[in-house]
N, C-alpha and C positions, 0 to 999 in steps of 0.2 A: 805740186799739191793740188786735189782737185778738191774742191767746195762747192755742195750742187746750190743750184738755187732757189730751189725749193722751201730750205731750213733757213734761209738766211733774211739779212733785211734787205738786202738786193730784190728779195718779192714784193711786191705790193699789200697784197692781202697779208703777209708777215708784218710790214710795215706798218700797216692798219690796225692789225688784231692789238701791238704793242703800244702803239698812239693809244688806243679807245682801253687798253688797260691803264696808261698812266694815269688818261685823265678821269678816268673811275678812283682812283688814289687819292687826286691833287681836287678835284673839286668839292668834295666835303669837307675837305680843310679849310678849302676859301673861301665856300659858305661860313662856316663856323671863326674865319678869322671875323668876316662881315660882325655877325653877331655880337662877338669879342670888343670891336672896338664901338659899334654901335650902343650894347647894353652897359656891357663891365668896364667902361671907360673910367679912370678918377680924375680927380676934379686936377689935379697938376695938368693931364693931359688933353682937357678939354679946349685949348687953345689950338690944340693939332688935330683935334676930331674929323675936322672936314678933309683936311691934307692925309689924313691917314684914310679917311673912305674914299677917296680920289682916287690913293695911285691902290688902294686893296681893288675897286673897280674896274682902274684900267689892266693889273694883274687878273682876274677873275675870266675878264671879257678879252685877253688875248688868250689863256688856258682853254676856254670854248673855242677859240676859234681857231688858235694852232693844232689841238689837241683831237677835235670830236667834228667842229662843223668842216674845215677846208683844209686838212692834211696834209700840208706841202710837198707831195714828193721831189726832191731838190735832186737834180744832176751834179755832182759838186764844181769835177773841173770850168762847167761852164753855168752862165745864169740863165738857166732852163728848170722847165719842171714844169709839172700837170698837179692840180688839186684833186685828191684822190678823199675826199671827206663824205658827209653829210649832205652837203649843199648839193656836190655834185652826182651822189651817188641817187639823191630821194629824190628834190626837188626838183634837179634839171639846170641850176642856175650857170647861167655864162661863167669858163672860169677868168676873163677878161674881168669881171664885176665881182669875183672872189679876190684876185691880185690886186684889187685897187683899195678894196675895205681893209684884207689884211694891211696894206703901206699904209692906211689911213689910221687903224690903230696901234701899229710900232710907230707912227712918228708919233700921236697922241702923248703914249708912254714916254718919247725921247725929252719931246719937249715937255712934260710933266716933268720929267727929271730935272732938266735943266732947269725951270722956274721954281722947285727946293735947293738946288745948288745958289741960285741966284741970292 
């Protein structure tokens, strides 16, 4: 069976156009969660206010930045890949200084996680 690559996610710019559609979807919602817990909070829940704007933050600012600034295009079999986003398409930035923010905020998230598990 022949699959060209053109139509597929195997393209980049396919890859891209669907990245920059999700997060057209997901970031108005995560605006409007912010707002949600920020405004329309009840008072049961006001104890969890800050832990709910926390991890809604560090959810918001990974969706930028997996989604719209540094597009991880990932090799699967191996731990390779080029940042095909924002960063590096407008501004030029190193993507050595892309890999090290994105690890910087997935561990952010991990260990937020683990300190509500805790």
């Amino acid at each position: 069976m022949f699959c060209p690559i053109e139509n597929s996610l195997a393209n980049p710019n396919v890859y891209i156009s669907t990245s920059h559609s999700i997060s057209m979807l997901t970031i108005p919602f995560n605006f409007l969660t912010l707002a949600v817990i920020f405004f329309k909070n009840s008072r049961n829940l006001r104890a969890l206010k800050l832990a709910l704007l926390y991890n809604q933050f560090w959810s918001l600012f990974g969706d930028l930045l997996i989604g719209t600034l540094i597009i991880p295009y990932i090799f699967v079999p191996w731990p390779a890949g080029f940042p095909c986003g924002l960063l590096t398409e407008v501004f030029g930035i190193n993507p050595f200084v892309q890999g090290y923010v994105l690890v910087v905020v997935i561990c952010g998230k991990i260990l937020h996680m683990m300190n509500i598990l805790i």
